[in-house]
N, C-alpha and C positions, 0 to 999 in steps of 0.2 A: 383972470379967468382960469377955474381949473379946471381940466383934464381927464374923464374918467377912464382910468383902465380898464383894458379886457377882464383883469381879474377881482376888480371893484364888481362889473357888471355882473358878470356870476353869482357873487359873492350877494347884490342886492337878489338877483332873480332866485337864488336856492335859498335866501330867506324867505321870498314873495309868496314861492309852491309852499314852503314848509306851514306858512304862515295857513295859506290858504288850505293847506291837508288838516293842521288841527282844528280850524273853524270847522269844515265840514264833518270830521271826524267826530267832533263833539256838539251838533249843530239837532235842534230839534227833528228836525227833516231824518235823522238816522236814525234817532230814538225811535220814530213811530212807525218806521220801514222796520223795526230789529223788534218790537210789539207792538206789533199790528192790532192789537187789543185797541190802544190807545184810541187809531181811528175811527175802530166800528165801532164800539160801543157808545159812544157818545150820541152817532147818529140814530142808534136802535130808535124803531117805530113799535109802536102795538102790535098792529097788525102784522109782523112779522112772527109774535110770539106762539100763533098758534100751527103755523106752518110748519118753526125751527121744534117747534114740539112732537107734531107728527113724525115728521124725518127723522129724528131723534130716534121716536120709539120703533121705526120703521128699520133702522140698522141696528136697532140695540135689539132687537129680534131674530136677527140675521147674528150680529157678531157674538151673541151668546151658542149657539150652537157649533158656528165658525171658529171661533176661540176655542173649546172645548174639541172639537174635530183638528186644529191645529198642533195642540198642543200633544197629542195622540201621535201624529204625525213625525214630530218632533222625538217621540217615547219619556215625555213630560206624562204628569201628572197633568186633569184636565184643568184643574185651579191655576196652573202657572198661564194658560189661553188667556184667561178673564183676566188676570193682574195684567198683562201684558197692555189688554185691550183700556182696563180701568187708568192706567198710568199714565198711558200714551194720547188717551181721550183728554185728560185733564189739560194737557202741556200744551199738545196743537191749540187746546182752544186760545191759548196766551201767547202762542210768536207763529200758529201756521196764515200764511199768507195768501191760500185760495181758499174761500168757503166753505165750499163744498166737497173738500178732500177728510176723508175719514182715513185714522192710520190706525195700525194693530197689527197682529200675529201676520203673515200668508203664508200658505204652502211652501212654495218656496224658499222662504228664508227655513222651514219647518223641517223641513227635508235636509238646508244644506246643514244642520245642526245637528241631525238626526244622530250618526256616527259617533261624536263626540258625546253624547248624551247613552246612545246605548254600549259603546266601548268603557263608559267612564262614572260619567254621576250628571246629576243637572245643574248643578254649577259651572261646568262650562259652557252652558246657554246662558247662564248670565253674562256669566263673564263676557261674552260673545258679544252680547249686547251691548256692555259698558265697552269695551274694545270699539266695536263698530260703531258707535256712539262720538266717541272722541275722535276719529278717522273721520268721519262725516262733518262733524261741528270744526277740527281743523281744514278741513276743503273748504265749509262753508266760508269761512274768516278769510282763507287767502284764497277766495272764488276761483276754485279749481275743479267747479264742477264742471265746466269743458272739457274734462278728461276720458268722461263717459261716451262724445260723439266717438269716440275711436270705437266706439264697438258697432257694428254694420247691424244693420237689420236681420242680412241671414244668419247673423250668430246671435242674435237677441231670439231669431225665431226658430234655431236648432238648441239652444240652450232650455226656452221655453217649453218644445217639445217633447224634449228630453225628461225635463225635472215631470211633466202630465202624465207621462207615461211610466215612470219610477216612482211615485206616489202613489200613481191606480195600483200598479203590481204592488207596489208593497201593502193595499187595502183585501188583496185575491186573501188574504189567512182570513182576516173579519168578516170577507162578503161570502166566503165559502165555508167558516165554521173552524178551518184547518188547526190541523196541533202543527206543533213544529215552530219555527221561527220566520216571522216577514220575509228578512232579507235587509240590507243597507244597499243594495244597488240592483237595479234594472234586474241585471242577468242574476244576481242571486234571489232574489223574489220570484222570477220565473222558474229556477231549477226547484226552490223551495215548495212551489206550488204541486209542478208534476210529479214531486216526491211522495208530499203526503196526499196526493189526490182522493187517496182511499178514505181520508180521513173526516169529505165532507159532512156536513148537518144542515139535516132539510132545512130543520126551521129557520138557522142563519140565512142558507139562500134563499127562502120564498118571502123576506123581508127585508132584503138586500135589494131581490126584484125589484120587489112593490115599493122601496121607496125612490129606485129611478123612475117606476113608471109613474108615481104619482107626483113625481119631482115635476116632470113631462105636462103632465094634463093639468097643475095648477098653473102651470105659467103660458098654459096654453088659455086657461080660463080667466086669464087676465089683460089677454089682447083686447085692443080696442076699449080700452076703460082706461078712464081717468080721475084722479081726485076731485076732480070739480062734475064730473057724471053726478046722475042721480042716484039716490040711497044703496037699492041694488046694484048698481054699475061699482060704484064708489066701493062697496063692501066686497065685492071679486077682486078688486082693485088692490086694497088693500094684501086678502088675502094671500091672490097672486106672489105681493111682495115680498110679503111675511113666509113663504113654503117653505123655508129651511128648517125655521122655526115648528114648523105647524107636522112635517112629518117628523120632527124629534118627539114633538111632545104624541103624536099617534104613536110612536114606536113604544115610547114608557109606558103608553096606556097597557099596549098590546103584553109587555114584559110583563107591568105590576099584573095584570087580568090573568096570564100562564102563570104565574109563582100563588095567585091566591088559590087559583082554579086547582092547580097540578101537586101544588105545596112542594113545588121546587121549583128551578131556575133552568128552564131548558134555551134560554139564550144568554148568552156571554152579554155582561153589560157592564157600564163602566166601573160601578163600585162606588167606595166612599170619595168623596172628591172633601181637601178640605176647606170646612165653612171657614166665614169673618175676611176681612181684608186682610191684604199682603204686610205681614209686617217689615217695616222698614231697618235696615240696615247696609252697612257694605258691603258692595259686592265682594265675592271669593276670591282673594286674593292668594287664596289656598284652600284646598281640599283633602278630604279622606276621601281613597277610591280601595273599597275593600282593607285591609289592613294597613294601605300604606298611604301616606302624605304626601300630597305631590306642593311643593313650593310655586309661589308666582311665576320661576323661570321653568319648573317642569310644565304646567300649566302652556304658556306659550309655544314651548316646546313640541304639546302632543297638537295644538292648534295649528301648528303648522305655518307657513307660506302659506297653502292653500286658502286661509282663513280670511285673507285680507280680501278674498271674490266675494264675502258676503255682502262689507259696507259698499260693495261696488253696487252690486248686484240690488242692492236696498236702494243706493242712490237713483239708478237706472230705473226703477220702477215706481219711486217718487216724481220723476220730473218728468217722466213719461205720463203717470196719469195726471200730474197737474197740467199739463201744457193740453190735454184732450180736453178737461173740464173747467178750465179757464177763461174766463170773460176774454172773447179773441183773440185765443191761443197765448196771451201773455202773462208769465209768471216773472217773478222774484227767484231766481234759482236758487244763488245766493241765500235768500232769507230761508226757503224750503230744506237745503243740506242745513242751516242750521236749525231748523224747529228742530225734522224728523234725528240728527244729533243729537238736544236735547233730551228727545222723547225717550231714547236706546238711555242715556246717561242715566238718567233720572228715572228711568224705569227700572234700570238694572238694582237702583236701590230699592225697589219694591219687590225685588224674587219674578222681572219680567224677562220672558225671551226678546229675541230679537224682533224690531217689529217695523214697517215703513208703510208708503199708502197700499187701501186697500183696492183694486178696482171694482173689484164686485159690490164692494160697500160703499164708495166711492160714488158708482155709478146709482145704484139703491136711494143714495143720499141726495145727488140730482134729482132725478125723476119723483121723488118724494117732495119735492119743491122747497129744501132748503132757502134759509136764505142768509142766513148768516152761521160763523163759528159756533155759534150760541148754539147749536143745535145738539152738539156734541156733549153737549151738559146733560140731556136727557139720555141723550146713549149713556152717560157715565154714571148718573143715577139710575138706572136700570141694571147699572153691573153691580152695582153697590147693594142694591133689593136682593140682585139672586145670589151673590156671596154671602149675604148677613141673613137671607131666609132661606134660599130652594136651593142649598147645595142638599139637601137629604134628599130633592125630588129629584136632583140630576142623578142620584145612585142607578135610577134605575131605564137608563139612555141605552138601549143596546148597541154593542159594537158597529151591529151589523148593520141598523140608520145611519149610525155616520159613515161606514163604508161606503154605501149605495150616494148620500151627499157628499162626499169627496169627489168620490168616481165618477161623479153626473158632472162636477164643477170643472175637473181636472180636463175632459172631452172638450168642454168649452174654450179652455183657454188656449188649444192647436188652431195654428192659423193654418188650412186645409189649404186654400187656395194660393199661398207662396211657392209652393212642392211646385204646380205644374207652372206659375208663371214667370219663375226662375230656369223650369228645364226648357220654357218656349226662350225665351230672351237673354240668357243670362247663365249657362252650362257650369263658368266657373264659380258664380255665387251659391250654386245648386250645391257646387258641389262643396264648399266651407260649408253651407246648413249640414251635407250629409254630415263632414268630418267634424264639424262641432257636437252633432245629436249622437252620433257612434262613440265620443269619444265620453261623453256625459251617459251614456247609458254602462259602457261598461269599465269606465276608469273612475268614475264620480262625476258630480257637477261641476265642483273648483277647476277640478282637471279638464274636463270639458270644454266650459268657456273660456279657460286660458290658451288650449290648443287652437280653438277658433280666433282670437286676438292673436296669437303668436301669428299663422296664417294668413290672415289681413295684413298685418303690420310686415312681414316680410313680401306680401303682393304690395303693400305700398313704398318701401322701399326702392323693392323692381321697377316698378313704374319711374323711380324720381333717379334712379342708374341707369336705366335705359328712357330717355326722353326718345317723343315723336322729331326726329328730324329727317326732314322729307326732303331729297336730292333730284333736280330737273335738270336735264338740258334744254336751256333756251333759245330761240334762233335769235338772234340781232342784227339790226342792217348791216352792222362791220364784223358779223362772222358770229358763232354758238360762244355759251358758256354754261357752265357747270354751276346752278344754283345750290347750296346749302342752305337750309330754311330751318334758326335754329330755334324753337319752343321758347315760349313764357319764360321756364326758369332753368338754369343748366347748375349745378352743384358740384361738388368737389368730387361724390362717385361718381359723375358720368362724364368727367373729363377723360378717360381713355377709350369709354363709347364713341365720346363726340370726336376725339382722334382718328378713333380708327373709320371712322363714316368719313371727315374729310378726306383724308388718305385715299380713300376707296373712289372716292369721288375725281382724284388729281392723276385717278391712274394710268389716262391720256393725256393728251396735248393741250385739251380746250383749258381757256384758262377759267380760275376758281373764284367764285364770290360766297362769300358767307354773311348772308344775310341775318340779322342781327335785328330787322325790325320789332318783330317781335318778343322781342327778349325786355325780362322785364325784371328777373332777379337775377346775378352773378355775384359768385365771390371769389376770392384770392387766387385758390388754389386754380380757379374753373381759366380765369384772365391770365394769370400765368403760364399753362398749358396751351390755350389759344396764342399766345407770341410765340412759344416756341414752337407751335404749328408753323406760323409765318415766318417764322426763322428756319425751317428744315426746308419749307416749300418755294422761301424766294429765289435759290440759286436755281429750279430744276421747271419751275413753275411761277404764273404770275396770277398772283391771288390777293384779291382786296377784300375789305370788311365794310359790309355796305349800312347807312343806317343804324350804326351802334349808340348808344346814348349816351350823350356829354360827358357824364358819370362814369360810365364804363369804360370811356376812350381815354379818361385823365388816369383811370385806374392800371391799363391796359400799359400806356406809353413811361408811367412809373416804374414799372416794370422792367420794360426797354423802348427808349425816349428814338430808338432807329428808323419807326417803321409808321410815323408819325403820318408819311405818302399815303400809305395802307387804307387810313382811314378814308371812307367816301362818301357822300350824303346824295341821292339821287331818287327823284318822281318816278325812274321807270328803270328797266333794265339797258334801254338804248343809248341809254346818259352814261351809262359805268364805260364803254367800252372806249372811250373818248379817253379814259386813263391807260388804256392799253396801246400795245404799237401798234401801228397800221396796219401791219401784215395778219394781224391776227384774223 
């Protein structure tokens, strides 16, 4: 009969997992999780096709003026928007994992690119892309999109803020007519504004106006209507949906109508945007910036640290809108960091910016009654029509519509009511949103949302250095004691907290129990410093460790195997005193 060793059994068990990681590893089940194509399209019904067709054109209406308004934002040319939108459209449709999630250009990522693009050239928007591409596709592989809960709410909703309010101002030059230059941050587009005040034009403002307020009244005149309403209903409905769309193309009417009328251009408009698809190639792995060549390490260089917030920032805004529009809140996160990874990689070789979900389109593409990926394919041939035909019609897009549709979309995306129910509930959360939106308004966005993470993460620290440990004196039939009551987890920084709170506690006669019920995580350093508690306090004091766990007491006595007494296991406090002298 033989005998299996300890080191046999190992030896079988870390071949059994390994065995069983490359089955799964390489197991159909991952294939169709990693292209998701695989599953739905098989199932595709008919009747789906004329719905995923509607929704299609319903966002591909939206993300053409959106796109072209993004990429502005950015200080792109308006053709890099669509390539973006064109590229990104194609890829989700083959590995994105919720339906109804449309991705492309947003403000945000537009803005945080903005600098780099107007300091430099537009190849570090690609780049940006291809960079934040492979950051995201690597998270996605070793599922490390858990790294994003670290950022709180009031710093998603002071970062959020921030970026609404530094895109509107940087829109005051288009919506006002202004010479002079936007600005790259909050306080410089405001100082740039009051500068050249003088230098407004009517006509920009009274079509800046009118396309907020007309932004207003079609989506006012879409309430209450549905796609399934009758012909009339259905057609507000539409409309409604489509407004982005619908005052770009009244703006061109209104431009081409003044240049035939007036035989000049009394509104800035966007120009020639170029026609044809993206051609493909590597991204810039180098550039000419004015007369000089910046290599791939100058390149990274000007991109900074700061640079690594965008795929953050892209991520955070992926798995946020997929988890809202998600068949019961549940998503593939995993599968999500790596489509929208993809989509940045392999965009970047199409001449696209940076690009992640959209919610405006996102939500568009809901309510349009999606029903499958497949829908995205009509958005995508819809970008394909106005690249290869109506870039000559988009020449004539005044600045000053897309101004008024930024500025309208940008008001939307502040969340108003966190301000007051943060300053009723919540003083210190209030006050991270101030210090993350102050610090993105006037030191950047990157800087911004890292000041608000640094802040959390040094309040979450504090919190795990300073644990709740609450100190009672108890009466007991055989005389008082001095409870310690020590928290869930006690760590290596708050073993001189939790010293100095015993101490504090033994600084009279009564004697000392440290209650240990509760304790649920300790390590080394934490268990070490507790003996040497019971070591300084057993000559002067008599103090037991009440209820510590198996675990913690073998770790404890390892340490110093003396105080072995110390430990006590008791249903009430009146039991503990039974280990003390009588006199007590």
């Amino acid at each position: 009969m033989s005998v299996e060793t300890p080191s046999e059994s190992k030896s079988k068990a870390f071949r059994r997992k390994t065995k069983k990681y490359v089955k799964n590893t390489c197991s159909m089940n991952l294939v169709k999780r990693r292209l998701p194509i695989i599953n739905w399209l098989p199932k595709y019904k008919a009747e789906y096709f004329i719905q995923d067709v509607i929704a299609g054109i319903t966002v591909g209406l939206t993300a053409i003026p959106q796109g072209i308004a993004y990429a502005v934002i950015a200080g792109l040319t308006p053709e890099y928007g669509l390539y973006a939108s064109l590229t990104s459209g194609v890829i989700y449709v083959l590995f994105g994992s919720c339906y109804n999630v449309t991705v492309g250009p947003t403000a945000i990522l537009a803005a945080m690119v903005a600098k780099y693009v107007s300091n430099y050239s537009a190849d570090f928007a690609i780049l940006t892309a291809f960079l934040s591409g492979v950051f995201m596709f690597v998270m996605g592989i070793f599922n490390l999109g858990f790294l994003v809960e670290f950022i709180s709410m009031p710093v998603i909703s002071g970062f959020t803020t921030a970026a609404a309010l530094q895109i509107a101002a940087a829109q005051l030059k288009s919506f006002f007519g202004l010479k002079g230059s936007s600005g790259n941050y909050f306080a410089e587009s405001i100082q740039n504004f009051f500068v050249n005040i003088t230098t407004i034009q009517l006509w920009e403002t009274v079509l800046s106006a009118g396309t907020i307020i007309m932004l207003m009244l079609l989506q006012k005149m879409g309430q209450g209507c549905k796609r399934t309403d009758g012909f009339v209903k259905q057609t507000r409905w539409f409309i409604s949906l489509s407004r982005n769309a619908v005052v770009v193309v009244i703006g061109m009417i209104i431009a081409y109508v003044l240049k035939v009328t007036m035989d000049s251009e009394p509104l800035a408009i966007i120009g020639d945007i170029g026609s044809g698809l993206p051609k493909f190639s590597w991204p810039p792995f180098s550039t000419l910036v004015g007369e000089e060549v910046y290599s791939f390490r100058d390149m990274l260089s000007v991109l900074g640290v700061q640079s690594v917030m965008v795929p953050f920032v892209a991520i955070l805004e992926t798995v946020a809108i997929a988890k809202a529009f998600a068949a019961g809140g549940r998503i593939d996160a995993t599968q999500e960091l790596i489509a929208v990874g993809l989509c940045n990689i392999i965009g970047s070789f199409g001449q696209s910016m940076p690009i992640t979900g959209s919610f405006t389109r996102t939500a568009l593409n809901h309510v349009s009654g999606v029903k499958t990926p497949a829908g995205g394919v009509t958005k995508v041939l819809l970008l394909i029509v106005s690249l290869t035909f109506l870039t000559s019609t988009f020449y004539y897009i005044p600045k000053a519509s897309l101004a008024g549709l930024i500025i309208t979309a940008m008001f939307s995306m502040i969340d108003y009511g966190i301000f007051l129910k943060l300053w009723r509930n919540s003083l210190r959360e209030f006050c991270i949103l101030l210090a993350t939106m102050i610090g993105c308004l006037f030191l950047g966005l990157e800087y911004g949302i890292i000041i608000g993470i640094l802040i959390e993460a040094l309040l979450l620290l504090y919190n795990v250095a300073r644990p709740k440990i609450e100190i009672n004196k108890i009466k007991c039939d055989k005389g008082d004691v001095t409870v310690v009551a020590l928290c869930e987890n006690v760590s290596y920084c708050a073993v001189e907290y939790v010293r100095q709170r015993v101490i504090k506690a033994s600084s009279n006669e009564v004697p000392v129990v440290v209650d240990g019920g509760n304790l649920i995580k300790m390590d080394y350093t934490a268990a070490f410093n507790l003996m040497s508690i019971v070591k300084d306090l057993d000559t002067t004091h008599q103090i037991v460790l009440l209820n510590f766990r198996v675990d913690f007491k073998k770790l404890c006595l390892d340490i110093d195997s003396r105080y072995a007494n110390k430990f006590v296991y008791a249903a009430n406090y009146n039991e503990i005193t039974d280990v003390f002298p009588k006199d007590v």
